[in-house]
Steps between C-alpha positions, in 0.01 A plus 500: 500500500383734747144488584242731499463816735220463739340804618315481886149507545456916550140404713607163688199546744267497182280184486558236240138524397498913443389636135807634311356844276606472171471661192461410122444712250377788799283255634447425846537100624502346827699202529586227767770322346824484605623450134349511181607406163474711184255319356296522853519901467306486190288298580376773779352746225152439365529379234862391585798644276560336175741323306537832310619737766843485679489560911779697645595591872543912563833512704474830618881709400601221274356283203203320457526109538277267234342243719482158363198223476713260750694814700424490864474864679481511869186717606535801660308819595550784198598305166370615199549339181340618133437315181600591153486374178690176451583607118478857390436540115596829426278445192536500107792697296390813264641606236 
């Protein structure tokens, strides 16, 4: 099993205590953690993202990633993730 591919620090000299800017949903956040879980990154909108709504990464060139509750992300300066509907009921068949 190989393990997985670690990617270097691009700002080494940055302090451990520096606000990451994120975004959710085109909304600006600040914040200092190294890591933070899915369920942490909803908890950052007021009022924090439901139960109803599904949070996905934008990875810029390729495909969107759906973030789950207990997924850890590393923090780092640029991510952007959006929500969308968990279930999407297209709505009622007509005659």
């Amino acid at each position: 099993m190989s393990k997985p591919e670690q990617h270097p620090d691009p700002h080494p000299d940055k302090p451990k205590d520096h606000p990451y800017t994120i975004k959710i949903d085109r909304t600006v956040y600040k914040v200092d953690a190294e890591q933070m879980t899915g369920l942490q990154l909803r908890q950052l909108s007021n009022p924090p993202i439901g139960a109803d709504r599904d949070l996905f990464e934008v990875i810029p060139g390729g495909s969107d990633v759906k973030i789950l509750d207990e997924q850890v992300i590393q923090m780092r300066d640029g991510l952007r993730f959006f929500t969308a509907p968990a279930q999407i009921n297209p709505g009622a068949y007509k005659e």
